[in-house]
C-alpha positions in Angstrom: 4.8 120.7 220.7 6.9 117.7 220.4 10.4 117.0 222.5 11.9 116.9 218.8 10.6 120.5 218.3 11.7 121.6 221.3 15.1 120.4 221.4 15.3 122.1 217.6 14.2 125.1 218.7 16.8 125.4 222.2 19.7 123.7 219.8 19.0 127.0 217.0 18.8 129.2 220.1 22.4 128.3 220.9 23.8 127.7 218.0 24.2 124.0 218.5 25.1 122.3 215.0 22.3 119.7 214.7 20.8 117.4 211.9 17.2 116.2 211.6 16.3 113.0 210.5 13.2 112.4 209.3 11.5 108.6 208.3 9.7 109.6 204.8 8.9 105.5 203.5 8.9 102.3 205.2 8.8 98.7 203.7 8.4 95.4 205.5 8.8 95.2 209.3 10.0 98.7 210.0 10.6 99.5 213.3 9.3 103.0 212.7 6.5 104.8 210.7 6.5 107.4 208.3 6.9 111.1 209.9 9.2 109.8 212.9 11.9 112.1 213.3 15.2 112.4 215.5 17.4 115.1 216.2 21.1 114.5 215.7 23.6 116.9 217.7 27.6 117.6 216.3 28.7 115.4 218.8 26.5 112.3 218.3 24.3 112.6 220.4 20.5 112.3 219.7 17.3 112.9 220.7 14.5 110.6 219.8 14.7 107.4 217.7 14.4 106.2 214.4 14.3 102.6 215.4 17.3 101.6 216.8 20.5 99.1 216.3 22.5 99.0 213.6 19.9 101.5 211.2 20.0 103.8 213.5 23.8 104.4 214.2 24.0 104.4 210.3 21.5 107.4 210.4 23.5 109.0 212.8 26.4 108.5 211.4 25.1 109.9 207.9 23.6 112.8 209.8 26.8 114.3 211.5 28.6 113.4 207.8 25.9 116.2 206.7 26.2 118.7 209.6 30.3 118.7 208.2 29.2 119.0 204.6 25.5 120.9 205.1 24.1 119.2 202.3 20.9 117.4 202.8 20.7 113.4 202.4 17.7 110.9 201.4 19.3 107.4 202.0 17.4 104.3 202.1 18.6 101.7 204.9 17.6 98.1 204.7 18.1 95.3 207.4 17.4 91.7 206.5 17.2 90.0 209.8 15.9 86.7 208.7 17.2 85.6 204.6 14.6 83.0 205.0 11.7 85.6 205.4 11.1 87.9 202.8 8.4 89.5 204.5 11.1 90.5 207.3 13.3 92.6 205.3 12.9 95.9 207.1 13.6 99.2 204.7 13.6 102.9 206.0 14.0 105.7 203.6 14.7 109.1 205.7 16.1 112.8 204.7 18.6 113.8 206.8 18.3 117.9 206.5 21.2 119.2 208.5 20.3 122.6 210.5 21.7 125.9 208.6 21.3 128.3 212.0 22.3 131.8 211.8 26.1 132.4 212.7 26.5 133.8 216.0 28.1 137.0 216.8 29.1 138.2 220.3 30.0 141.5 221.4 32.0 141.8 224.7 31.4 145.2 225.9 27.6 146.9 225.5 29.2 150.0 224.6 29.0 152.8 221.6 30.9 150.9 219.3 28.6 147.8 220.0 25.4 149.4 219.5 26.6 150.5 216.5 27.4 147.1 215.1 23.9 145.3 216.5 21.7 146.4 213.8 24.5 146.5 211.0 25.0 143.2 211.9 21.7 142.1 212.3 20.6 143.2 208.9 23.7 141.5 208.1 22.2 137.9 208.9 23.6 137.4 212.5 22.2 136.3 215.4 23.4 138.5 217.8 25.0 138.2 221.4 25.6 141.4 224.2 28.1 140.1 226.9 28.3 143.1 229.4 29.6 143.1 233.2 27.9 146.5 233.9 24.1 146.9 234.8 22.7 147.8 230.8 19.7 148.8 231.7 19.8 152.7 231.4 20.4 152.3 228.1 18.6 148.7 226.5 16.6 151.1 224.4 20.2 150.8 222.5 20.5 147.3 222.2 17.1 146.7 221.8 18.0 144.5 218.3 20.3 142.4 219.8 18.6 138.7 220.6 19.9 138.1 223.6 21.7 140.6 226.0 23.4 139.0 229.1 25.2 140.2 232.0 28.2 138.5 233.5 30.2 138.5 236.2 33.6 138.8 234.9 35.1 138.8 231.1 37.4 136.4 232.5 35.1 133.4 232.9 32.4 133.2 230.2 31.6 129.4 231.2 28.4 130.3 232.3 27.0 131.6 228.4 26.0 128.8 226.3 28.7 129.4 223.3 27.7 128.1 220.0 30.9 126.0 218.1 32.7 128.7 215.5 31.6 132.0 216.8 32.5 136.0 215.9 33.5 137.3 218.6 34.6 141.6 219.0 36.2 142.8 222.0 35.0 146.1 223.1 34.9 146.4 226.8 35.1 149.4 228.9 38.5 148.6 229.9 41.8 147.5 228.4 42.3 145.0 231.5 38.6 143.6 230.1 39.5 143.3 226.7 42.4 141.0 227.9 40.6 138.8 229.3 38.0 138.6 227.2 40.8 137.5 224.7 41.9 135.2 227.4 38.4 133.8 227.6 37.6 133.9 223.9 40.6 132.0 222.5 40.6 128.7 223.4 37.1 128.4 222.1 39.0 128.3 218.5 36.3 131.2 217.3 35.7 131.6 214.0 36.9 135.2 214.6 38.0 137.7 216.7 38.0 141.1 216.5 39.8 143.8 219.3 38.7 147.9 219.2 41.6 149.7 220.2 45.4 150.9 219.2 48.8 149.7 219.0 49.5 150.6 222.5 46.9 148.4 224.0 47.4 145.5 221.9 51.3 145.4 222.9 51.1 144.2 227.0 47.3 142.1 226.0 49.6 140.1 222.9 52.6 140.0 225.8 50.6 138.4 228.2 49.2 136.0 225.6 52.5 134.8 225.2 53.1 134.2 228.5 50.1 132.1 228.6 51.3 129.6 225.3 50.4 131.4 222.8 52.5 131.8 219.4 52.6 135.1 217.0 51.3 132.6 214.7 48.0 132.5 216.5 47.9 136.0 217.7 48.2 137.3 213.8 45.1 135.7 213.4 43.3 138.5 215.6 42.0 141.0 213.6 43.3 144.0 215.5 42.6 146.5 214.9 39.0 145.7 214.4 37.0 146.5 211.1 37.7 147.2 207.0 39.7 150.6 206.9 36.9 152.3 205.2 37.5 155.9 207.5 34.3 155.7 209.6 34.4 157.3 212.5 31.2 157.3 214.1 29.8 154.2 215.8 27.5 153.6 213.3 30.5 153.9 210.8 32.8 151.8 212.4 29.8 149.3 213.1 29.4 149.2 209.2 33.5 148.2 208.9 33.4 145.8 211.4 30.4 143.7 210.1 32.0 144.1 206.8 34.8 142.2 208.0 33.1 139.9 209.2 31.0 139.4 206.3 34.5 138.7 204.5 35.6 136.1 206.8 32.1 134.5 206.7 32.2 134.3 202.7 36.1 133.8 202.6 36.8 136.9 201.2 39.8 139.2 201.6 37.0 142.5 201.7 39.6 144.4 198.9 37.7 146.7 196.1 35.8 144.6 193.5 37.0 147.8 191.0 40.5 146.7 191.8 39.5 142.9 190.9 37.9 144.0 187.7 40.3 146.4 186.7 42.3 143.7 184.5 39.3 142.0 182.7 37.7 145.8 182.0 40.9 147.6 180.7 42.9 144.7 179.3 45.8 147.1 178.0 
């Protein structure tokens, strides 16, 4: 397998937003055949070459221009180094095909609520994250769906787990001291989402401390706590179906309300 390959496959294994290049015609003096590829990360850096100089940089910066947009891009790029020399003119036609990876979810906390959420969430179309300070291994029969499960030392410091850019994050510890900072932890990684389990009560000191800590309301109102659509589940596996619902209506920018209720007008105009 090919370093390109290779770094493709690590990059999708954490989430890291990525482009491929690939050279699909050549005329003239090309620097590079046909097939040659190069891999393109979010923040400009590469692996592999299409040839160098001033083509190259314009592939790249083409190629993070798609990983923003994620529309694909065939662009030709000519070079004349020498006007004198027609046979000089250098032209490389490559797709750009920016990398549509599976958005990443991590639970903090391996608990009941968790394992109900894992295989919603997986059939769902989530790639699936279990970040747990206790031993799990009584119990990985439970959270045998999830892709990766991964102890840690403390929900304070999550530095060591690779983090993919824009993730879901729900905060579900064993402890309301772990959910804190796990929201500690979580927040400055400007998530996508995140989602707390608990009540009113706990949310009061864990929002208080926030504050102390430079956060505005502003910011904490963008918490979805408490966690999950209010559809009256009760049981893991229905509070798991809620959650990833929710999520599902970030993702698609969607306020998760009753389609009846949006219909209601257009089907009984009067």
């Amino acid at each position: 397998m090919s370093r390109i390959y290779e770094a493709l496959i690590e990059a999708e294994k954490e989430g890291i937003p990525c482009a491929l290049a690939t050279v699909v015609g050549t005329i003239g003096c090309a620097p590079r055949g046909a097939g040659t590829k190069m891999l393109i990360y979010g923040d400009g850096k590469t692996e592999g070459t299409v040839g160098g100089g001033r083509t190259e940089q314009q592939v790249i910066g083409d190629a993070l221009a798609a990983i923003r947009s994620g529309a694909p891009l065939l662009k030709v790029y000519a070079e004349d180094e020498d006007p004198q020399k027609a046979d000089c003119v250098k032209s490389l036609s490559v797709f750009i095909e920016p990398q549509d990876f599976l958005p990443r979810l991590y639970l903090l906390g391996a608990g009941h609520v968790a394992q109900g959420v894992i295989p919603i969430a997986k059939a769902a179309g989530f790639h699936v994250t279990v970040l747990d300070t206790r031993d799990t291994s009584a119990y990985m029969d439970r959270l045998a769906l999830a892709d990766r499960v991964i102890r840690i030392e403390s929900y304070a410091d999550l530095s060591p787990v690779p983090i993919a850019p824009e993730g879901y994050f729900v905060l579900c510890t064993s402890s309301h001291k772990g959910d804190g900072e796990a929201l500690a932890s979580v927040l400055p990684l400007q998530p996508a989402y995140v989602g707390m389990l608990g009540a009113k009560h706990k949310f009061l000191p864990i929002f208080e401390n926030m504050r102390k800590l430079g956060y505005t309301d502003e910011q904490l109102k963008e918490i979805y706590a408490p966690v999950g659509l209010d559809i009256g589940g009760q049981t893991p596996a229905e509070i798991g179906i809620g959650i990833t619902a929710e999520l599902m209506a970030v993702r698609y920018g969607r306020d998760g309300g009753s389609l009846r209720e949006k219909r209601r007008a257009s089907l009984f105009p009067d």
